[in-house]
N, C-alpha and C positions, 0 to 999 in steps of 0.2 A: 504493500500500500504506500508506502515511502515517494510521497512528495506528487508523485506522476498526475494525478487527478485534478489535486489540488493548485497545481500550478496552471495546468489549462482552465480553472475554473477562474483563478486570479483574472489569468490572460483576459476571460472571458468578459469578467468586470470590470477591465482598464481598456478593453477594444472592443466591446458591442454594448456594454451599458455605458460607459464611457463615464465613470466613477473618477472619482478624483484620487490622486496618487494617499492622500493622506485615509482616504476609506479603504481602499486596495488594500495600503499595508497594515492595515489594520486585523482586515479579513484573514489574509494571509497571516499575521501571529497568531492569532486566535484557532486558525485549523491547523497551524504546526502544534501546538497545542494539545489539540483536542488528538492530531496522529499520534505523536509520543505517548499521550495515555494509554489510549487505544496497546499500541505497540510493546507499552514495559507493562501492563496491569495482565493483557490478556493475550500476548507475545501473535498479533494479528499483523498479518503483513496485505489479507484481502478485505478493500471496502465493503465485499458484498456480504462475508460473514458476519455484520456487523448487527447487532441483535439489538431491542428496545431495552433489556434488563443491562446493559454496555453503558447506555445512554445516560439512563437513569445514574447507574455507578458514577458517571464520570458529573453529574449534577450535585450526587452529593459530596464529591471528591470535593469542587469549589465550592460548595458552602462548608466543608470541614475546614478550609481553608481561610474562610473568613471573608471569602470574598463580597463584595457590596452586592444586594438585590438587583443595583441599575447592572452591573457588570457582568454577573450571572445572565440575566437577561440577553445583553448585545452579544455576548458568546453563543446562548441557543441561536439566538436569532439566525448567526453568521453560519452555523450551522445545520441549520433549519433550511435557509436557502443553500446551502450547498450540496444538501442530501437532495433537493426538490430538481436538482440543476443534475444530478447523476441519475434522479429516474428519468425525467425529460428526456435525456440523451441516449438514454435504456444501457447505460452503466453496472445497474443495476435492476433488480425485479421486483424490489418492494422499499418501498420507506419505512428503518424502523422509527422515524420521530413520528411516525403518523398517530394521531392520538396524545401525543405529551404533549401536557399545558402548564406552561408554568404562573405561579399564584399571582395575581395583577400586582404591577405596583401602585404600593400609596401615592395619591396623587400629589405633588410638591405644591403648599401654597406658595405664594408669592409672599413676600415682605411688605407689612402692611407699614405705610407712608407714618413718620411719625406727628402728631397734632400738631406741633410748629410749621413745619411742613405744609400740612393743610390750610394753614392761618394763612403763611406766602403765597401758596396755591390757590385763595378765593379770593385774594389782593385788586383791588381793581387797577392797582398800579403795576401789576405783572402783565397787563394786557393792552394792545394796541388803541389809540382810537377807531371809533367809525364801528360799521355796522360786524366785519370780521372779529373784534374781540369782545363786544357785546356777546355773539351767537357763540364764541369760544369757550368765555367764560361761562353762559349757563350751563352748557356741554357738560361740562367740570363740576359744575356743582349739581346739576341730577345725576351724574354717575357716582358722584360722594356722597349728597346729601339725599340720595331716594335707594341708594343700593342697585340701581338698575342693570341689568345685560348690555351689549352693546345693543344685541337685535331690536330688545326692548326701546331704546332708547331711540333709535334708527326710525322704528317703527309706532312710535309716538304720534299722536293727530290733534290736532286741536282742539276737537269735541273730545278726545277720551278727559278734559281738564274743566272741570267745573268748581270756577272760583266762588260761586257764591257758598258753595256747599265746603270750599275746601279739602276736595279730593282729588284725585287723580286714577282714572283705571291702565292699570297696563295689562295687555295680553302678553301673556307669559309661554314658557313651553309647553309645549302639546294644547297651546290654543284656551290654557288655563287663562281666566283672569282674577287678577284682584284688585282691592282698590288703596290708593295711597294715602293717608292724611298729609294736608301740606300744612305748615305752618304760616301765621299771618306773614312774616319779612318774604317768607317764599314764596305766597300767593304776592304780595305788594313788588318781588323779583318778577314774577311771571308777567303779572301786567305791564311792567314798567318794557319786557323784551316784546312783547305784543305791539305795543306802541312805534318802540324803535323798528321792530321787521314789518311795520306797514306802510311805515317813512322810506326806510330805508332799501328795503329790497323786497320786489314784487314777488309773490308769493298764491298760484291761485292752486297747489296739490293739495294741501289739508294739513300735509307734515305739519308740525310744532318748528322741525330743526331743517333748513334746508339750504341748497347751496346759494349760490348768487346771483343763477341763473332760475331759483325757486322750485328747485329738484330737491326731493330727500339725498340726505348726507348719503353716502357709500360709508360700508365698514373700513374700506380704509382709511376713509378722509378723517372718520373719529377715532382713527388709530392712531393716525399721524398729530392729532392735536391733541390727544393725550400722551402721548409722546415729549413734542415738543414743550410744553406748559412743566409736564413734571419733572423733565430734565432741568428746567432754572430753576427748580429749589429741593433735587434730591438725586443723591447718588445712587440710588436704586437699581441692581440691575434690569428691575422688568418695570416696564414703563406703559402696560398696556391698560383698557380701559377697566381690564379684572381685578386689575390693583388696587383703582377705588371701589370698587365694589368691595373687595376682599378686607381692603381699611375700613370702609360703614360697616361691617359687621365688628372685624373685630376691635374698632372703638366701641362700640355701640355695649358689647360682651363686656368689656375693661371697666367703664362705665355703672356696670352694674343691673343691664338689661335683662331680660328673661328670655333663657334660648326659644321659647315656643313664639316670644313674641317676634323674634330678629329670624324665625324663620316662616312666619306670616309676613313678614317685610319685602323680605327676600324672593317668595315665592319657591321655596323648597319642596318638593312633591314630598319628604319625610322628612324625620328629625334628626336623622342619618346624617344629611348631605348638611344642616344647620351645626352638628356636634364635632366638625374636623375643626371649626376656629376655638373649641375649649381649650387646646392646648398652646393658642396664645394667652386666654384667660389666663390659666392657671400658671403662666410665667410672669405675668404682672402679678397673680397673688404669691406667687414666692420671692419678686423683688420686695411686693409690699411688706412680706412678713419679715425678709430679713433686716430691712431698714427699719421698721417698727418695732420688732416683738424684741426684748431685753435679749433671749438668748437664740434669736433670728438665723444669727452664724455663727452658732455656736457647733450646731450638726447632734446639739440634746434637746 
């Protein structure tokens, strides 16, 4: 089995999918790898002997090892399409990865912006004049101050907002809706953008947020301006709309909010998808205990 396969399989990645040298070799360590297991555990020199109870072995081989969940992962994967690539080819007669799944990984939240941060981030002085950072800034502040999705937000209309009542409906996933309480400054913000987008840029679609030709925004356009806004006042690696989102919750939890409430906010089909921001709670209540409680860092 030594090398021969695997090397026209590389080839295959670097001149017909045309991968980039730095994922090539990456492939390529990963299946020397996976051959030398193969080669000293169960002294195989053919790919085709290669059995699913092998697989399996060499899975729990790297986690005996300690290797990370993400890195486990990109090794089946790399293996996964190279087994897929020897039956295609009839290499081989059967796949034994067929049927192995390995366990999902937890999803990575993003790093939620810290409230200073946010104070600079709804700054009117962080934003251009004219009608461009009026429509910016609200942008920014319904994705922070209502928790909303992008699509949510994208997909906003002017009837879903009824200022007398002070609410807001958004249709949410799978076509769910709820409705939002606005606050008076956020009802007295909304009017005051209303005003400005009938001065200032024609508008006959219905959107709420639209461009300046009076088209609803594209998700990239609210990528791009959440992007660009949270880049002046955070070093944040991820800068996407999820961020604020991801920050109105977990202020909202720091704060001292009620998960059942922050995931009626949210619009979470369970209490599942509302319980992944606890574990930033519970790291503000262990700053707070240790800076408070006498024997806080103590570790008694």
């Amino acid at each position: 089995m030594r090398g021969i396969y695997i090397s026209r399989f590389v080839e295959y990645l670097r001149s017909e999918r045309r991968y980039s040298s730095h994922t090539v070799e990456a492939y390529r360590r990963d299946l020397r790898q996976w051959e030398e297991y193969i080669e000293t555990q169960y002294g195989l020199t053919d790919v085709r002997q290669v059995t699913k109870p092998m697989v399996r072995s060499w899975l729990v081989w790297l986690m005996e090892r300690g290797m990370q969940p993400s890195t486990t992962h990109r090794k089946f994967s790399a293996l996964r399409r190279y087994f897929r690539w020897l039956r295609q080819n009839d290499f081989i007669q059967h796949n034994p990865l067929q049927n192995i799944r390995l366990p999902k990984l937890p999803k990575r939240l993003p790093k939620a912006l810290a409230p200073r941060e946010v104070v600079q981030l709804l700054s009117r002085e962080l934003y251009p004049e004219g009608w461009r950072g009026i429509r910016d800034r609200m942008v920014i502040a319904m994705l922070y101050g209502l928790g909303l999705r992008r699509s949510e937000l994208i997909e906003l209309r002017d009837e879903d907002i009824d200022l007398s009542r002070g609410v807001m409906r958004i249709r949410g996933k799978g076509g769910k809706e709820r409705l939002l309480p606005l606050s008076d400054p956020f009802v007295r913000e909304i009017r005051s953008y209303w005003e400005h987008r009938s001065r200032l840029c024609a508008s006959s679609s219905g959107y709420f947020f639209v461009d300046d030709g009076g088209n609803k925004l594209t998700p990239k356009r609210v990528y791009t301006i959440t992007k660009h806004y949270i880049s002046k006042v955070s070093d944040s690696v991820m800068k996407s709309p999820h961020v604020l989102r991801h920050s109105f919750a977990t202020h909202l939890l720091n704060e001292g909010a009620d998960l059942q409430a922050i995931r009626a906010l949210m619009g979470h089909a369970s209490l599942a998808a509302t319980q992944v921001y606890t574990h930033v709670g519970i790291d503000r209540l262990r700053d707070i205990y240790r800076k408070a409680h006498p024997h806080g860092g103590s570790g008694g």
